[in-house]
TORFI-546967 format. One record per residue (C-alpha): z, y negated, x; residue number from 1. Coordinates in Angstrom, 3 decimals. Layout:
<mardos>
<mardo zz="Z" yy="Y" xx="X" seq="NUM"/>
...
</mardos>
This chain:
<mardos>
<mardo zz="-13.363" yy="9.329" xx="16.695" seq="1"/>
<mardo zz="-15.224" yy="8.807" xx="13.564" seq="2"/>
<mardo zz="-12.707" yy="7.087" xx="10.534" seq="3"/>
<mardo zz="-14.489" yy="7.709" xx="7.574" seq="4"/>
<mardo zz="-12.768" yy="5.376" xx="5.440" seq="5"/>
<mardo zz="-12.802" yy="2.500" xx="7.978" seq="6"/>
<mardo zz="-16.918" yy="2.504" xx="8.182" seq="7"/>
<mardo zz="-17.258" yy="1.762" xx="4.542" seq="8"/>
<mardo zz="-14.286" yy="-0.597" xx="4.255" seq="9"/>
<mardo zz="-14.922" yy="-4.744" xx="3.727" seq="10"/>
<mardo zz="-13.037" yy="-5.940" xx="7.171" seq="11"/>
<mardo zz="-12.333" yy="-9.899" xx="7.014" seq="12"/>
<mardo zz="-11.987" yy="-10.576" xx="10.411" seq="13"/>
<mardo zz="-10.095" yy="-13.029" xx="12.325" seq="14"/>
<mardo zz="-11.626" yy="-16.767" xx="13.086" seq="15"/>
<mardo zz="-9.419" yy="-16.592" xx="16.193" seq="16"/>
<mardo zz="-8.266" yy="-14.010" xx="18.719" seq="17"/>
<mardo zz="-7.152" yy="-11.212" xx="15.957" seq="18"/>
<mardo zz="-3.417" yy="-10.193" xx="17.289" seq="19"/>
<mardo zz="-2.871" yy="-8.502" xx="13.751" seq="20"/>
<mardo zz="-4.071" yy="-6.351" xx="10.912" seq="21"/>
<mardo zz="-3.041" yy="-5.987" xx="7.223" seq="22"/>
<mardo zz="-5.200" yy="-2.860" xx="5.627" seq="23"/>
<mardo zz="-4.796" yy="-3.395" xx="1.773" seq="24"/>
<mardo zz="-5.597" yy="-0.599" xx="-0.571" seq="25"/>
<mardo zz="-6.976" yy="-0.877" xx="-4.235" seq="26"/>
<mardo zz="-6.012" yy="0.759" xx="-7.714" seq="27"/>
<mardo zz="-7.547" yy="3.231" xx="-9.581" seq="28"/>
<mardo zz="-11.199" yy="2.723" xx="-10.059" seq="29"/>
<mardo zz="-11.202" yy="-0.033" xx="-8.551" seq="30"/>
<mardo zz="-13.011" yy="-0.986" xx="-4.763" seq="31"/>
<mardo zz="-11.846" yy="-3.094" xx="-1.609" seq="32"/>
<mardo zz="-14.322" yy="-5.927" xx="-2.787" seq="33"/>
<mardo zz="-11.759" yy="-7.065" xx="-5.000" seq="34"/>
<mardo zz="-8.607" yy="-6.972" xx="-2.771" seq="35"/>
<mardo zz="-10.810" yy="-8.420" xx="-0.086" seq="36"/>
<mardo zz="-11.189" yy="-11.458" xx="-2.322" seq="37"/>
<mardo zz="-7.390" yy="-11.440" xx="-3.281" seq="38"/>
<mardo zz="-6.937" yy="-11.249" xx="0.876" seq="39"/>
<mardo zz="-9.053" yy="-14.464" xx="1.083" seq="40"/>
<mardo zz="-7.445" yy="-16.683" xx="-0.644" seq="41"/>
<mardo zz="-4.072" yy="-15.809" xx="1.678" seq="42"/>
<mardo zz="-6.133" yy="-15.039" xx="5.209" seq="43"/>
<mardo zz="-4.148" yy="-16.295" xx="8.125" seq="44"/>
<mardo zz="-6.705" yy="-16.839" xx="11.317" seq="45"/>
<mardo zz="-5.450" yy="-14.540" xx="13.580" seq="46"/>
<mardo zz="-5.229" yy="-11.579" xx="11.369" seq="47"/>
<mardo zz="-7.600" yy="-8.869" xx="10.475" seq="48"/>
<mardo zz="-7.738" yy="-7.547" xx="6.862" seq="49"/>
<mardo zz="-9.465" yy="-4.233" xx="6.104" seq="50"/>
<mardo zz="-9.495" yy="-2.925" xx="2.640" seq="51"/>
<mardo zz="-11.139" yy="0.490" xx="2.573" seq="52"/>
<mardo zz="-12.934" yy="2.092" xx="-0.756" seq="53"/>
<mardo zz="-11.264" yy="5.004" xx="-2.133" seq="54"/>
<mardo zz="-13.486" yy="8.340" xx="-2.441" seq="55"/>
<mardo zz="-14.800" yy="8.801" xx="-6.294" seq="56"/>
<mardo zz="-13.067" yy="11.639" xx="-7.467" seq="57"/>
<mardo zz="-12.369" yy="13.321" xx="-10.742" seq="58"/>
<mardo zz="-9.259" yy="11.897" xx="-12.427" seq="59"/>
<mardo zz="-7.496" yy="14.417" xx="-14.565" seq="60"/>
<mardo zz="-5.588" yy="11.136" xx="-16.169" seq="61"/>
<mardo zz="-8.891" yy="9.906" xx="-17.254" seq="62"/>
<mardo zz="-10.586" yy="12.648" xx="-18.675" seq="63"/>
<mardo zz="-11.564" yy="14.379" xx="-15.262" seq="64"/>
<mardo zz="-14.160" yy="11.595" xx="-15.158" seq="65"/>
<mardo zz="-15.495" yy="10.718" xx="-11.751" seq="66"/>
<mardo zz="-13.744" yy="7.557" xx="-10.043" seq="67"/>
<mardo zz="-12.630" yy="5.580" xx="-7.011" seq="68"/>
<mardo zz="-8.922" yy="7.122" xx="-6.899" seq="69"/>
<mardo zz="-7.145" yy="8.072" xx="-3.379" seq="70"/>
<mardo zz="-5.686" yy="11.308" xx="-5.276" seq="71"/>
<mardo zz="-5.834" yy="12.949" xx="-8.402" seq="72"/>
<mardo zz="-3.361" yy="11.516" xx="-10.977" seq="73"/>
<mardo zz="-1.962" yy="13.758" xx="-14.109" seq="74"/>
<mardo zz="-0.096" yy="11.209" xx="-15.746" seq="75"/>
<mardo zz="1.887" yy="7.958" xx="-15.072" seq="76"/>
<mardo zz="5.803" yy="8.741" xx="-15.367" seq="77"/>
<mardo zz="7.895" yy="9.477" xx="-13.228" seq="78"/>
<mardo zz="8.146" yy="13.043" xx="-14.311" seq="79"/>
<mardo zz="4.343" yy="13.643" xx="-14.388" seq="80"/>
<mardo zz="3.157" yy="16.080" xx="-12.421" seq="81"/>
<mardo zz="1.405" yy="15.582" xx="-9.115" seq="82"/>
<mardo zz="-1.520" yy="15.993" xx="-7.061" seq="83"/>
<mardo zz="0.416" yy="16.684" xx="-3.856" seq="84"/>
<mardo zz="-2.509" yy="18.408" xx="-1.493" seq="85"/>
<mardo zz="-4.442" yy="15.245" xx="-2.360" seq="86"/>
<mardo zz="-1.418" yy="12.707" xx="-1.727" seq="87"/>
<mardo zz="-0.583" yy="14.246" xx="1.385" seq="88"/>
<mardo zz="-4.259" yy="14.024" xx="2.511" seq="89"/>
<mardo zz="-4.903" yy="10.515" xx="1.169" seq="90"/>
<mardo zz="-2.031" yy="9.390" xx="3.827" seq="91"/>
<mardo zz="-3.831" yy="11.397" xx="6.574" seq="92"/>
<mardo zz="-6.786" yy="9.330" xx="6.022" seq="93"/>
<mardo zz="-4.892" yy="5.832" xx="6.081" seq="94"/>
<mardo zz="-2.793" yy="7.072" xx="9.337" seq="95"/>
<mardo zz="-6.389" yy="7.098" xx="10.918" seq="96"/>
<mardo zz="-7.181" yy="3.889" xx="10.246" seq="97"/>
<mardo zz="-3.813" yy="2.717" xx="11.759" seq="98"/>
<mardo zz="-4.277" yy="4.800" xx="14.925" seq="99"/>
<mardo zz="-7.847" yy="3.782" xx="15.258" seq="100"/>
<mardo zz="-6.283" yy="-0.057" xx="15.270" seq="101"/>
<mardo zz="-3.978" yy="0.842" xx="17.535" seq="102"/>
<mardo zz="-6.174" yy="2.652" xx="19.687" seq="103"/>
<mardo zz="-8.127" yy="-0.536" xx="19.853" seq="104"/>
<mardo zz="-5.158" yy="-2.708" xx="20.920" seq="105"/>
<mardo zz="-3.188" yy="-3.959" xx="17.407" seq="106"/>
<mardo zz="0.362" yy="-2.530" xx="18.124" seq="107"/>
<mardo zz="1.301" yy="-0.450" xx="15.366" seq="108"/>
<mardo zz="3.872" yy="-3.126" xx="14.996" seq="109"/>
<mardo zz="1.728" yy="-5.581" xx="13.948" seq="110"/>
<mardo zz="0.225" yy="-4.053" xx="11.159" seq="111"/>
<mardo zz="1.585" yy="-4.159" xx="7.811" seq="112"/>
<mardo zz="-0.169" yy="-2.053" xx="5.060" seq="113"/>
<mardo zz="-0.104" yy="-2.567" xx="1.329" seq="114"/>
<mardo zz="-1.827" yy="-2.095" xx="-2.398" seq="115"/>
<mardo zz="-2.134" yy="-2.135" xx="-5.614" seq="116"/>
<mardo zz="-1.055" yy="0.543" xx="-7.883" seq="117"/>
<mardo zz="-2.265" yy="3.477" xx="-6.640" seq="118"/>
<mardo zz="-3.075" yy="2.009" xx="-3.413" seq="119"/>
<mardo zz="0.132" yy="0.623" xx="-3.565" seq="120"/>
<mardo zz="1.956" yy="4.105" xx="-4.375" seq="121"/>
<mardo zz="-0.182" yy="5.595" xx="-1.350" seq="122"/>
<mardo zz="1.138" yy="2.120" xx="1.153" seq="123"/>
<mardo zz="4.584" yy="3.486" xx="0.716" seq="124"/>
<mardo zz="4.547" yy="7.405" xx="0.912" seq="125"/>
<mardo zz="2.105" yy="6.982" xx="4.102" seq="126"/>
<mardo zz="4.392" yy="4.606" xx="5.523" seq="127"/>
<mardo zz="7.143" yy="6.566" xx="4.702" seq="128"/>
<mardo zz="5.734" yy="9.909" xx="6.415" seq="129"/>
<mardo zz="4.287" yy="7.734" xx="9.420" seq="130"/>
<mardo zz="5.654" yy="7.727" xx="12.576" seq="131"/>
<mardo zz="4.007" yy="4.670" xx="13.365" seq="132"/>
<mardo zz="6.418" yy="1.976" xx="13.185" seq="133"/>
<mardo zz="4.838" yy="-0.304" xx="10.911" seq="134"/>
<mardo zz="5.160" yy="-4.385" xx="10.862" seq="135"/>
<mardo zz="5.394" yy="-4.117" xx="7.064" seq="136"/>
<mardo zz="4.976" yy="-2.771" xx="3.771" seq="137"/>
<mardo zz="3.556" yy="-4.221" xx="0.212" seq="138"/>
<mardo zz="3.341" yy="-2.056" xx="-2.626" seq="139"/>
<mardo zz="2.247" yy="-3.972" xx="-5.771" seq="140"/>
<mardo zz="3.180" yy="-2.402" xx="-9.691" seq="141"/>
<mardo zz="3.435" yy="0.757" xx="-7.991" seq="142"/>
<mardo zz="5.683" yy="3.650" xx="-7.763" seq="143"/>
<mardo zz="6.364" yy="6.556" xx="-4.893" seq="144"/>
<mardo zz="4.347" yy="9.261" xx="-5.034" seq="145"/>
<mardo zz="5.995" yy="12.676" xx="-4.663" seq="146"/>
<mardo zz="9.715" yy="10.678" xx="-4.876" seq="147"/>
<mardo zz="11.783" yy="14.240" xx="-5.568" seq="148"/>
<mardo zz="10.529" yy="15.363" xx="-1.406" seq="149"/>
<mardo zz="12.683" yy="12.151" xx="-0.755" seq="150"/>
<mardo zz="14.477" yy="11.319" xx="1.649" seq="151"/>
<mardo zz="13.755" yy="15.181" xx="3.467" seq="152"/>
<mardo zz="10.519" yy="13.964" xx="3.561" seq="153"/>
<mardo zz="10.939" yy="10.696" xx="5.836" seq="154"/>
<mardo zz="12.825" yy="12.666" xx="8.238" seq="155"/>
<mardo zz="10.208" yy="11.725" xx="10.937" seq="156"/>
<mardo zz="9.459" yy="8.654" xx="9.788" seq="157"/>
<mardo zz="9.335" yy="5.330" xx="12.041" seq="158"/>
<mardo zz="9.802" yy="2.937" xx="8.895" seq="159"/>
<mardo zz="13.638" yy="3.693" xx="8.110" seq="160"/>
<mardo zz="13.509" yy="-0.060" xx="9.551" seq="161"/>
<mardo zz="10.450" yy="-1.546" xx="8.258" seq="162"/>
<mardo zz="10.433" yy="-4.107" xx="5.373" seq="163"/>
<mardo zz="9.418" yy="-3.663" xx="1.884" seq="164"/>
<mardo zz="7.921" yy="-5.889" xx="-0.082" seq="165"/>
<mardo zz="7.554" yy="-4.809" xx="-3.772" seq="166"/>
<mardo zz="6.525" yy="-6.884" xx="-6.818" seq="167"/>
<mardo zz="6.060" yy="-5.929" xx="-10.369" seq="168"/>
<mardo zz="4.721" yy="-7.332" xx="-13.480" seq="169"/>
<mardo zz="7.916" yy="-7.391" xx="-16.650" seq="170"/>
<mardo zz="4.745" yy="-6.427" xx="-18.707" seq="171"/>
<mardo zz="3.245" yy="-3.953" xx="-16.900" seq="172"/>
<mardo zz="1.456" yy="-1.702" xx="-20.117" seq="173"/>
<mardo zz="0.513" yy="0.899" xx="-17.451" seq="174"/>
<mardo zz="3.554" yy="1.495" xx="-14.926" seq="175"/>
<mardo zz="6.697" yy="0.020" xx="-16.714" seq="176"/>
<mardo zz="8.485" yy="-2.105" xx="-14.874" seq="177"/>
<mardo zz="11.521" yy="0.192" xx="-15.245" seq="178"/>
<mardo zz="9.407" yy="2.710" xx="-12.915" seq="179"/>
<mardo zz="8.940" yy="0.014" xx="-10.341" seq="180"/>
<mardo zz="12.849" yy="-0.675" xx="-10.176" seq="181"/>
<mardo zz="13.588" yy="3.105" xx="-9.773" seq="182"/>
<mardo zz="11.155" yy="3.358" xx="-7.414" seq="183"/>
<mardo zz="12.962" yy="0.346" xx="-5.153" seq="184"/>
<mardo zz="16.276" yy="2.216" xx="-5.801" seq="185"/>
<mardo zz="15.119" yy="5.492" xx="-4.370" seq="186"/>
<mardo zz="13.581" yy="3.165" xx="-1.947" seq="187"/>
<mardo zz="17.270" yy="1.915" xx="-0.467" seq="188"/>
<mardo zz="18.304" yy="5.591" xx="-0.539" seq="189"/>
<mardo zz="15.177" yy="6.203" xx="2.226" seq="190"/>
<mardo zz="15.072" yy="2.598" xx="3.881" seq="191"/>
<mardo zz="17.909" yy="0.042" xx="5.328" seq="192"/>
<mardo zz="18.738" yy="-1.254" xx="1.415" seq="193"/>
<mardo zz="18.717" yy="-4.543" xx="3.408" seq="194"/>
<mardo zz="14.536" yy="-4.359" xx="4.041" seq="195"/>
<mardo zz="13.932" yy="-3.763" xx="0.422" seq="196"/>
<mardo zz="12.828" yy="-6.645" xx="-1.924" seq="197"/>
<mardo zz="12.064" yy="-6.049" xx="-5.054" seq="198"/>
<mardo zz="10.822" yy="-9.192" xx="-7.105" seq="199"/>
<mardo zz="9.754" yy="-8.942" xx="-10.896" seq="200"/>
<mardo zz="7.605" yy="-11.495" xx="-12.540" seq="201"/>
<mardo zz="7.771" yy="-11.823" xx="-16.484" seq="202"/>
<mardo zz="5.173" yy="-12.006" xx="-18.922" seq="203"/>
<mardo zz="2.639" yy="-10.271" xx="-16.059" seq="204"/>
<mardo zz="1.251" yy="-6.994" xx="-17.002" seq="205"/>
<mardo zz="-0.905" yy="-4.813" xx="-15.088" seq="206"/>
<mardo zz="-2.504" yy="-7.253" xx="-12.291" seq="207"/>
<mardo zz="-1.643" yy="-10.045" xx="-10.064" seq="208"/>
<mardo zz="-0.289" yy="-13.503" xx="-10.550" seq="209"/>
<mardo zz="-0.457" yy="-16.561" xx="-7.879" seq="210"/>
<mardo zz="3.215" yy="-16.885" xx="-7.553" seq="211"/>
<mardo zz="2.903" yy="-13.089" xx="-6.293" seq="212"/>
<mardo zz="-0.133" yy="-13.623" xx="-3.769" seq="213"/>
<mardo zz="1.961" yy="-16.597" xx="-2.258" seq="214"/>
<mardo zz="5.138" yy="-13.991" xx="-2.076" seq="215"/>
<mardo zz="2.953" yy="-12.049" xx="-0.180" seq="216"/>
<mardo zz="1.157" yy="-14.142" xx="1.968" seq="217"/>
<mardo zz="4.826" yy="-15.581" xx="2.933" seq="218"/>
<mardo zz="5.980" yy="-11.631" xx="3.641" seq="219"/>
<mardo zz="2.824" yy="-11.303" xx="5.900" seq="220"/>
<mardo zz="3.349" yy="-14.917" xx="7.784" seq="221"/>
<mardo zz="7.318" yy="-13.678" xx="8.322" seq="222"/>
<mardo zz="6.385" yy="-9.987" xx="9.709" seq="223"/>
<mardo zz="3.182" yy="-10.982" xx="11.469" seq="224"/>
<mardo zz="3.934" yy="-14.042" xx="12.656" seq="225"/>
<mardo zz="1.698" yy="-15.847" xx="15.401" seq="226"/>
<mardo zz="2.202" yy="-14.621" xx="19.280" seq="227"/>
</mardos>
């Protein structure tokens, strides 16, 4: 079977036997070159990291010019609305690549998936609405897509167990950082409370910091750890 989004993707593979994967998604505009860099700097050996290229699209937010972006966005608040055909098809597309690594012997288990943003937003509603059990899940100064079909809509999910990792800039211009916490409260209403970490790092605004790449790289090393 033919994963469209997995022959484009940059794949950092393993310098050992690869017993795990982490699949990484990128914000809006953006491609997986740049999250394939990020990935770099935190690789562990035995892991595989694949960090696919969103479609180019037009992006109502931005003028309905055409850009990388998983989905349509509208707006960025909580009460924007949504583009929920293209949400629910982005996640389709991301399940693939997860059974097409399981199909070629990574345990479901033993993948954690994550992103940034938008990619981030899409890590947790396709995780969410998997039944894949899931090793993980990162979703960096993001929010949940779609978060009013919640919980109804992780009925069949196999990630009521899975951990969370979620990190947010305190000067995020773009998502507020308010919209990351009420995303990790509506979070514990869906997940074990337990599994969900939500860490907050001040004077960081829309990107990435060190102290967050090692946060992850430690949440990886704990779920994936070496068999």
């Amino acid at each position: 079977m033919s994963v469209p989004l997995l022959s484009e993707a940059v794949t950092l593979a393993g310098t050992e036997k690869e017993t795990a994967v982490v699949i990484f998604l990128h914000g809006l505009g953006d491609t997986g070159h740049g999250w394939a860099d990020a990935m770099t700097s935190i690789r562990l050996p035995y892991i595989k990291y694949i960090c696919p290229h969103a479609p180019r699209i037009p992006v109502t937010l931005n003028m309905k010019m055409t850009m990388p972006s998983w989905f349509d966005l509208i707006g960025l608040s909580p009460e924007s609305p949504e583009d929920e055909a293209g949400i629910k098809r982005a996640a389709e597309n991301i399940k693939a690549i997860i059974d097409h690594e399981v199909k070629n012997g990574i345990p479901s288990n033993r993948i954690i998936l994550g992103g940034f943003s938008q990619g981030g937003a899409l890590s947790l509603y396709t995780a969410l609405t998997s039944q894949q059990q899931l090793a993980g899940v990162v979703g960096l100064s993001c929010w949940l897509p779609l978060h009013k079909s919640f919980p109804q809509a992780a009925s069949g999910s196999g990630n009521k167990g899975t951990p969370i990792l979620q990190c947010h800039g305190e000067m995020d211009p773009m998502i507020p950082v308010q919209f990351g916490a009420m995303t990790a409260e509506k979070l514990k209403t869906i997940v074990s409370p337990q599994n969900v970490t939500f860490r907050t790092y001040p004077g960081l605004m829309h990107s990435s910091c060190p102290q967050e790449m090692s946060a992850v790289k430690e949440f990886i090393e704990k779920q994936l750890p070496r068999v």
